[in-house]
N, C-alpha and C positions, 0 to 999 in steps of 0.2 A: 444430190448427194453431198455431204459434205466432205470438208476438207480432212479432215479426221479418216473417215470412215473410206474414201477414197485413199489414201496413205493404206491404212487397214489391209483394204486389197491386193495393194501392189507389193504389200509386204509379202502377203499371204502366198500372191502368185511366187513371188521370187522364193519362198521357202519354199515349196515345193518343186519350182522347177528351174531354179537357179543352179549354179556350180560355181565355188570358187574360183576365181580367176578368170571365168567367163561370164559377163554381165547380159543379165537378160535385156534385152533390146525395146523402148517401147517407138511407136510411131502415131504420131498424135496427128488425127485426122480429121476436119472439120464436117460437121454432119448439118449446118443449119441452122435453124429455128430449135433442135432440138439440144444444140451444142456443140462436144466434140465427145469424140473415141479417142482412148489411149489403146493400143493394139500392142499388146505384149508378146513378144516371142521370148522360148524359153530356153536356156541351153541345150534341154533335151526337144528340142521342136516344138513343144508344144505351145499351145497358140491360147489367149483369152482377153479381158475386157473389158474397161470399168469406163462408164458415162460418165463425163464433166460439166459443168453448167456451161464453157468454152476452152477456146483454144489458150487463153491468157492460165485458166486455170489447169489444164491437161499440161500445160510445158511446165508450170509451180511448181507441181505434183511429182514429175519425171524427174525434173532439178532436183528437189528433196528427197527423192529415195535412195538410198544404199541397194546396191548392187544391179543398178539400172542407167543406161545408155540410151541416150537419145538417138534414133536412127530412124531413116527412110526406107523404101521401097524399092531397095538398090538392090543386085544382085547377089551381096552376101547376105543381106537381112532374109530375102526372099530364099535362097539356098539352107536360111537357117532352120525354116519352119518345115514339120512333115504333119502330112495330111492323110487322114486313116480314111479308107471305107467307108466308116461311117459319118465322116465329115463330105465327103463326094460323093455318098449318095442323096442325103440332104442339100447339098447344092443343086443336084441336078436334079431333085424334084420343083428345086425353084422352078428350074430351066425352064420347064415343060407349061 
């Protein structure tokens, strides 16, 4: 993906589920061979996701967006996000 078109989406997310004065939170996760996950949480909870070629470029990306905080998997970040039904039951078909 490029660097454009990754910008694009975290824009996209943050209009939708941003709030002034409350910065959407991303957590930049390494996945490997395939890259990294920028993992967005949104002021209103909600949760999404754009692929980076790595972790050099998923922290770029996070640095250059407006209305976006670099954060971990910390307690508040995790209290931020809510998780519908239909997100938990899709997990737990993983499970199985």
């Amino acid at each position: 993906m490029s660097d454009h078109t990754t910008q694009k989406r975290i824009a996209e997310f943050v209009k939708a589920h941003g709030k002034e004065g409350t910065p959407v939170r991303a957590v930049v996760e390494p996945i490997g061979r395939a890259g990294a996950r920028i993992v967005l949480v949104g002021a209103d909870g909600a949760m999404g996701d754009v692929m980076v070629k790595d972790v050099e470029s998923a922290t770029k990306a996070v640095e250059a967006a407006d209305g976006v905080e670099q954060a971990e998997w910390d307690r508040e970040t995790t209290a931020a996000t809510t998780i519908g039904p239909a997100h938990r039951r899709k997990m737990a078909k993983m499970q199985s």
